[in-house]
Residue, then its C-alpha position, 0 to 999 in steps of 0.5 A: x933772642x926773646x921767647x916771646x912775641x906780641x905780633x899777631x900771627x897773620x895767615x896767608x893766603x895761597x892760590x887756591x884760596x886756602x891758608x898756607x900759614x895758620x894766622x888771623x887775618x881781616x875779612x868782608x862780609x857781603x850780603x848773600x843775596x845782594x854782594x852789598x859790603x856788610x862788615x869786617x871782622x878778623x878771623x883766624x884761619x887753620x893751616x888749609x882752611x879757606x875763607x867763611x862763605x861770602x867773604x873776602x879778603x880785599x879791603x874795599x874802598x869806600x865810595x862816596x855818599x850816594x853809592x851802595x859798595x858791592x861786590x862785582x859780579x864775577x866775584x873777583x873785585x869790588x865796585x860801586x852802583x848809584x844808591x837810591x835807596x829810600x828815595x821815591x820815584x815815579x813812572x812815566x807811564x802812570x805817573x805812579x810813585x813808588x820808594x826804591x828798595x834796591x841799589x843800582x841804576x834806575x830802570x828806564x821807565x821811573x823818574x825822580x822827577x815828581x809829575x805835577x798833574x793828573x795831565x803830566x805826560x814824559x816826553x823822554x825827559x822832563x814832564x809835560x802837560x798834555x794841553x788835549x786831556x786836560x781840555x777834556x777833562x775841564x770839559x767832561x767836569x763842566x758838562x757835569x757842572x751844567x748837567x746838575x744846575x739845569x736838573x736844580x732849575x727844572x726841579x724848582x721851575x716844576x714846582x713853581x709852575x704846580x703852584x701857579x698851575x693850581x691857582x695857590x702860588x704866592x706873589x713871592x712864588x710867582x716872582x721866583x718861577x720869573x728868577x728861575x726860568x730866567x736862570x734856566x735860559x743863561x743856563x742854556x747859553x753857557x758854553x762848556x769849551x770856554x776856558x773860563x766859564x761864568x756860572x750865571x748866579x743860582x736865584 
């Protein structure tokens, strides 16, 4: 019988979590805060010394890409969540987006699914417009519109007339307050709930 030997002694492991055998043996990290899987490493273990914090002595199983490997949550097993990490999602009560930090399943209020207007409301599943806010809002927009043109129009019809009123107005000036007034009138009749509104061409 040989006085050598070129196996590597391996520790074992009693009950009580402590070696019963001093020997190296392969263990995996997890994060402190999280359970996440980190890495592995071989350790060598005294005669009743217990494993580093945080580590264990179960190889994992590697899940498939889109899954993040942790530790469950009694500590005994590991197992695996969804793993959005670095992905965005959006709220379905502001529509606001926002980049996972974390592992796990969504929370109820976010969707991957990208809103694609200020209008987008979620029905539960999918985006949906809300037709009634975005009818008031080309409204408000429109009445805005309307607003700026008639203050344009009576602001030049005003000096026009002080030309004319004043005797001093040009032949070209005269037709325009015509141009002007006439343009002020198409304003009056443009109707801001049309869903296609035809501005009447500024003089």
């Amino acid at each position: 019988m040989s006085n050598y030997s070129t196996d590597i002694e391996a520790a074992e492991l009693g009950k009580n979590g402590l070696s019963k055998k001093a020997g190296w043996i392969t263990v995996y990290h997890v994060n402190t805060e999280t359970g996440e899987y980190q890495s592995a490493s071989m350790e060598y273990l005294m005669l009743g010394v217990g494993l580093p914090a945080h580590s264990y002595p179960d190889e994992p199983e590697i899940p498939p890409a889109g899954q993040a490997l942790h530790r469950a949550a009694d500590g005994k097993s590991w197992a695996s969540s969804p793993d959005y990490r670095g992905q965005t999602v959006y709220s379905t009560e502001t529509r606001q987006e926002q980049t996972v930090t974390q592992f796990g399943e969504l929370p109820d209020n976010v969707t991957l699914l990208k809103p694609e207007s200020e209008f987008d409301v979620w029905d539960g599943k999918k985006w949906v417009i809300d037709e009634e806010a975005q009818a008031t809002a080309a409204r408000k927009a429109a009445e805005q519109e309307l607003a700026s043109r008639k203050a344009t129009a009576v602001s030049r019809i005003n000096e026009l007339t002080y030309a004319i009123n004043l005797d001093i107005a040009t032949d070209e000036e005269k037709a325009a307050l015509t141009e002007w007034k006439k343009y002020a009138v198409l304003l009056s009749r443009v109707d801001v709930n049309a869903a296609d509104i035809e501005w009447p061409e500024q003089p």
